[in-house]
C-alpha positions in Angstrom: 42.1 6.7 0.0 41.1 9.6 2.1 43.2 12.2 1.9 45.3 12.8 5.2 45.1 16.1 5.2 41.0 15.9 5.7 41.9 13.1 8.0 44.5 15.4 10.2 41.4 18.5 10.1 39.5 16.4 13.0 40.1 15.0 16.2 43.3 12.5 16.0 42.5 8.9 16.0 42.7 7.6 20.0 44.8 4.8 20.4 41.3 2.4 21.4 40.2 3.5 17.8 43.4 2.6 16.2 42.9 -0.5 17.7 39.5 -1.4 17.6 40.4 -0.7 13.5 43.3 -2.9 13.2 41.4 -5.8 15.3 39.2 -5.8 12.2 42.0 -6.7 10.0 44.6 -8.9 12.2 43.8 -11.3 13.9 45.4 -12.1 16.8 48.6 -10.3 18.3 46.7 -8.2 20.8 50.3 -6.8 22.8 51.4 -6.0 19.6 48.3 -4.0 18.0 48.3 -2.0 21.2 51.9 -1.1 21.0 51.2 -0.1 17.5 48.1 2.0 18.2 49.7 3.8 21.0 53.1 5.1 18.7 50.7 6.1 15.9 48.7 8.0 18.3 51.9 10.0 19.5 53.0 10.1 15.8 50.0 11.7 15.4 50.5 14.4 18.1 53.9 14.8 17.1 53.1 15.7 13.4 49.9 18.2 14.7 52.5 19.9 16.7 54.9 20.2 13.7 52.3 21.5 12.0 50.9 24.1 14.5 54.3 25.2 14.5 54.5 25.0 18.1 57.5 23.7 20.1 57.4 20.2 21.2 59.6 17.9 23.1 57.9 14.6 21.1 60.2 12.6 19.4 59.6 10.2 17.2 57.9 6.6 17.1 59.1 4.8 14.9 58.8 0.8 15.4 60.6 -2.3 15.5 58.8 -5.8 14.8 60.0 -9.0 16.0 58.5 -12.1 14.9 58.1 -15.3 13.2 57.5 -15.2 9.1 53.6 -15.3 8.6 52.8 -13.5 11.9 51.7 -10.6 10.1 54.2 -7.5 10.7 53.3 -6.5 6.4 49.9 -6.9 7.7 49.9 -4.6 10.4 51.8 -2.2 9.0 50.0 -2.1 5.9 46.7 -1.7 7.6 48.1 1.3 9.9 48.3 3.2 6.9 45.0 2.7 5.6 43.7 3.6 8.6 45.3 6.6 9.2 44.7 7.2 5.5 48.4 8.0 4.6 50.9 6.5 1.7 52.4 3.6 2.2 55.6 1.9 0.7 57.3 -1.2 1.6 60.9 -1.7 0.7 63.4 -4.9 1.6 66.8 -3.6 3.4 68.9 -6.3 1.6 68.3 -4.5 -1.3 70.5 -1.5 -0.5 74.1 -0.8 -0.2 76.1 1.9 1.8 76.2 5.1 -0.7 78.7 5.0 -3.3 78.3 0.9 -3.6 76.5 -0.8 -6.9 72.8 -1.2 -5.3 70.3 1.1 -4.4 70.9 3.7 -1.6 68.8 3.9 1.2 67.2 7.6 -0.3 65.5 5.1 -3.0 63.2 4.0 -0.4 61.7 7.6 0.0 61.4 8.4 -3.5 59.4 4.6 -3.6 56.8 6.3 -1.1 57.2 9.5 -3.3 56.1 7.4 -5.6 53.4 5.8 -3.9 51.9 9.7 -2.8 51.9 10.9 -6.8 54.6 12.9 -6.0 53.3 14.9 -3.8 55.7 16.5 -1.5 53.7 17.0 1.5 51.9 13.5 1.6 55.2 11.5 1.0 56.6 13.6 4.2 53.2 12.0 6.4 53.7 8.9 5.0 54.9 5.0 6.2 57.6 2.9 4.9 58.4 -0.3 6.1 61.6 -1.7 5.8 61.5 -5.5 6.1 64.1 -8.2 6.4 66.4 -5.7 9.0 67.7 -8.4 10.7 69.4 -9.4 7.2 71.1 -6.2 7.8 73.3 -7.0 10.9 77.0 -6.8 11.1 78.6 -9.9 9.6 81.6 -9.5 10.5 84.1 -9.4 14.2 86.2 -6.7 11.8 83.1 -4.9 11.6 82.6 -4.6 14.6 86.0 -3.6 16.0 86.5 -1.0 13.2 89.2 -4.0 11.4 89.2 -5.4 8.3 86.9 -4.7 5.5 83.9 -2.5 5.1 80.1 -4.2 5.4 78.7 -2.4 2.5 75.4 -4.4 2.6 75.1 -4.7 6.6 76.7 -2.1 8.6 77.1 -0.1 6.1 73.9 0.3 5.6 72.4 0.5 9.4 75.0 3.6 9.2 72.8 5.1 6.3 69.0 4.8 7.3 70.5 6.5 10.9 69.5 9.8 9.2 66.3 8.8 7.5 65.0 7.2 10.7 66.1 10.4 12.9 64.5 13.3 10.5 66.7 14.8 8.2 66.0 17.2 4.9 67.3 14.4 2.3 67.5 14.6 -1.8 65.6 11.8 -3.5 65.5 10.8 -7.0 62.0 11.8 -8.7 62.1 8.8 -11.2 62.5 5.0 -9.0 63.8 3.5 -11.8 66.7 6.1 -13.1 68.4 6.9 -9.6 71.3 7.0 -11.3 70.7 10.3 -12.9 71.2 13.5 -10.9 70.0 15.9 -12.1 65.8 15.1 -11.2 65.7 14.9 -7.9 63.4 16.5 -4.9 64.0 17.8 -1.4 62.3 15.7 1.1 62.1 16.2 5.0 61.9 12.6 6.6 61.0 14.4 10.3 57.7 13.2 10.1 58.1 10.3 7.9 57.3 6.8 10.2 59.6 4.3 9.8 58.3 0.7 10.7 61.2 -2.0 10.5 61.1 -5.3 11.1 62.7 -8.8 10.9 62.4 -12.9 11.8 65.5 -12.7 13.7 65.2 -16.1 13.8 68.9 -17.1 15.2 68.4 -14.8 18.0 68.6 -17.6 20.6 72.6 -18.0 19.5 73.7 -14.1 21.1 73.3 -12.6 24.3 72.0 -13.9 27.6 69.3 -16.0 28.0 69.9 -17.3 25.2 70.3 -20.5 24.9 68.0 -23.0 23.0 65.2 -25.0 25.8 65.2 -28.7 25.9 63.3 -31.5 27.0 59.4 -31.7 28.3 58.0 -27.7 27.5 60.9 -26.7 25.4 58.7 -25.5 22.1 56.5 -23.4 25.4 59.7 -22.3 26.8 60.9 -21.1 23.3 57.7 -19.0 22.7 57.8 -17.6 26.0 61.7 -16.6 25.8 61.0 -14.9 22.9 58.7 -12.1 24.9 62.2 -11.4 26.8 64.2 -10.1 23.7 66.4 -7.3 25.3 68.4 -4.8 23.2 71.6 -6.2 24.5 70.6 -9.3 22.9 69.8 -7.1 19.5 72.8 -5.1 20.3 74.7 -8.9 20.0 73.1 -9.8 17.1 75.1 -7.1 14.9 72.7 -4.2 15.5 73.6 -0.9 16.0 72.8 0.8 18.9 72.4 3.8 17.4 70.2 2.2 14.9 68.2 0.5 17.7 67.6 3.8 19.7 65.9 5.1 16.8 63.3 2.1 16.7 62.1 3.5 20.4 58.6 1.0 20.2 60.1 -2.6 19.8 56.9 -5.1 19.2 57.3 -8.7 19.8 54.9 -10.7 17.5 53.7 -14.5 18.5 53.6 -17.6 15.6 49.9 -17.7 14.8 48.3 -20.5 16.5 45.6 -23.1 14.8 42.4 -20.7 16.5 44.0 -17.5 14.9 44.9 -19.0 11.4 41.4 -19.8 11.6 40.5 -16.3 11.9 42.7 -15.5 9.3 40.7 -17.5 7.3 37.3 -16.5 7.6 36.8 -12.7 9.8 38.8 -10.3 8.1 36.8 -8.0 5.7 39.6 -9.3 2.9 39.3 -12.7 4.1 41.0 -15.7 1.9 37.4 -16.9 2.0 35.5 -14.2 1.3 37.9 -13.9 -2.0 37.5 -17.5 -2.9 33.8 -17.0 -2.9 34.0 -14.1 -5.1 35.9 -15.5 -7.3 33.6 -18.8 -8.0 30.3 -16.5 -7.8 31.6 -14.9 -11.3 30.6 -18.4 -12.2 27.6 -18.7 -10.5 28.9 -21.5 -8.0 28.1 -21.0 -4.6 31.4 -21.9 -2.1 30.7 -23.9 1.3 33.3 -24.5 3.5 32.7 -27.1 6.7 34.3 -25.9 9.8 36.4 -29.0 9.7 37.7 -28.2 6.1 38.8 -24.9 7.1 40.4 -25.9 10.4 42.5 -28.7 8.5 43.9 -25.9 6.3 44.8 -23.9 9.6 46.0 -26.8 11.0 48.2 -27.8 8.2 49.6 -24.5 7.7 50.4 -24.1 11.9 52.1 -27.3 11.9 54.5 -26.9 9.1 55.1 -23.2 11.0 53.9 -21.5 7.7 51.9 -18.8 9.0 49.4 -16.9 7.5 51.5 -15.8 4.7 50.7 -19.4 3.7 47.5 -19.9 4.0 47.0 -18.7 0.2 49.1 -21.2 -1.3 47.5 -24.1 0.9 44.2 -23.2 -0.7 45.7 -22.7 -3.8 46.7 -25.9 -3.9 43.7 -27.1 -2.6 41.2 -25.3 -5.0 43.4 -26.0 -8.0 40.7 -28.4 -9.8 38.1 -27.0 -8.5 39.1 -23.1 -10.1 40.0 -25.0 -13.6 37.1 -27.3 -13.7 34.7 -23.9 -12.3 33.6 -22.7 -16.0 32.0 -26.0 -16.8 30.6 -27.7 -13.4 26.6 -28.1 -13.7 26.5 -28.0 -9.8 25.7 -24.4 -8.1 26.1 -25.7 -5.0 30.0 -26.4 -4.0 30.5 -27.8 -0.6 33.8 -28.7 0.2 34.6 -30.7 4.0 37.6 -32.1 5.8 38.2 -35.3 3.6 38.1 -33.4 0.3 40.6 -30.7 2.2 42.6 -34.1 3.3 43.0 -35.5 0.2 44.4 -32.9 -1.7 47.0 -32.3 1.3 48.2 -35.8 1.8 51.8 -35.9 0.6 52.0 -32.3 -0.2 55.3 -31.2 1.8 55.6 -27.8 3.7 58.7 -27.4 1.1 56.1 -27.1 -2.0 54.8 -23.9 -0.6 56.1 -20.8 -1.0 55.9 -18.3 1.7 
């Protein structure tokens, strides 16, 4: 990886270039990759500003996701870092606790990305994390949220704790990830000009706020992807998140379920594609991978209609490629072409339960 601070030497990275990168990668989600490349452009200016040592009334940008598993909110964040060549760490939040509970406390999650840099002080403090699974993290509770009753450790509790990370505070984090428990090793990190990208399924949404209420009849699965562009923070707020917690997410970025054109993309565009790795992996045996347009679109299809996303694309092939990869040693045949009934066969039966996303 590049080092960022060569990276942060030149002109900063427009938002169209930020873009035009990440459209390499993900497929799809064009709203979304703008919204993106537009908060990591005034990250950006925030941090030169920092640096310069010059006043600035730039706050920070750090970002909500919203959207459907396999829509590609690890994806997009992952790629963000690459591209603007900084460490990157990703974290679940139903993994902590509020401090002074058994589980890990939220500073664990820096000292991950201090990991990630090789301890290096200055490029942990430019780094990403992403926090998924925050919806996991809402109040569960009426007693929590009238101040009755018992404490939500894992929920509330929690929220209550990143409100400093996410803000920008000078925090002590352990040096070693896997011996937080001793205090005596531990590092001085300033999370000012750390980005924090969180995000979550929030998949009961429709149950709290206005608006909403689950569409029926004729156009109701249309009128459920289209209600899901009007997610307001009310709604959130409803939900069990804080709005203090909220107002430090300032860029909230709704993500679509994938249809069968952009699984398809998924598939075969990306630099990293699932096909370009396939056909590496059979070319170690000198076998030569074809796939008909029909095969690969009955893989797409079969993963958009079971609502698995791209995350499941992998295990679909998988599955699919399973005698094929253990029978690849010994086949006589260079030449492997595999169409929609082969695809077909080796789906028939299989149940959206059998895989794992």
């Amino acid at each position: 990886m590049e080092s960022s601070a060569r990276r942060e030497e030149g002109p900063l990275l427009t938002p169209r270039q930020i873009f035009e990168r990440l459209d390499r990668y993900v497929m799809g989600q064009e709203e979304a990759k703008r919204a993106v490349a537009i908060a990591a452009h005034n990250h950006l200016k925030r941090t030169q500003a920092r640096r310069q040592r010059r006043g600035s009334l730039i706050k920070k940008s750090n970002i909500l996701l919203i959207g459907p598993t396999g829509s590609g909110k690890t994806h997009l964040a992952r790629n963000l870092a690459e591209i603007l060549s900084v460490p990157f760490t990703t974290v679940d939040a139903t993994e902590y606790t509020e401090a002074g509970y058994y589980g890990k406390d939220v500073e664990v999650m820096v000292s991950e990305l201090l990991f990630k840099a090789h301890h290096s002080v200055e490029e942990t403090q430019r780094g990403i994390i992403f926090i998924d699974e925050v919806d996991k993290i809402a109040r569960r509770s009426q007693g929590a949220r009238n101040g009755a009753g018992s404490r939500d450790i894992g929920g509330e509790g929690v929220q209550q704790a990143l409100l400093k990370l996410l803000e920008g505070r000078e925090v002590f984090v352990p040096m070693n990830v896997t011996q937080a428990w001793n205090k005596s090793d531990f590092v001085q990190i300033d999370t000012r000009d750390i980005l924090f990208i969180c995000a979550g399924t929030f998949s009961d949404l429709h149950a709290y706020g206005e608006g909403g209420a689950r569409p029926l009849g004729f156009g109701a699965e249309e009128a459920s992807r289209r209600g899901r562009q009007r997610i307001t923070l009310r709604q959130l707020v409803d939900f069990g998140m804080l709005a203090e917690f909220l107002g430090r997410l300032p860029v909230m970025v709704q993500l679509q379920a994938l249809g069968e054109a952009e699984l398809l993309r998924v598939l075969t565009e990306p630099p990293d594609s699932l096909l370009r790795e396939f056909r590496e992996l059979l070319a170690y045996d000198e076998i030569e991978l074809e796939f008909t347009q029909e095969a690969l679109r009955a893989v797409a299809r079969f993963s958009g209609e079971r609502g698995l996303g791209a995350r499941g694309l992998r295990s679909i092939l998988e599955h699919v490629m399973a005698d094929v990869m253990f029978e690849a040693p010994e086949r006589r045949r260079r030449l492997l072409r595999v169409d929609e009934d082969f695809v077909s066969a080796r789906l028939l039966g299989l149940d959206s339960a059998q895989i794992h996303t």
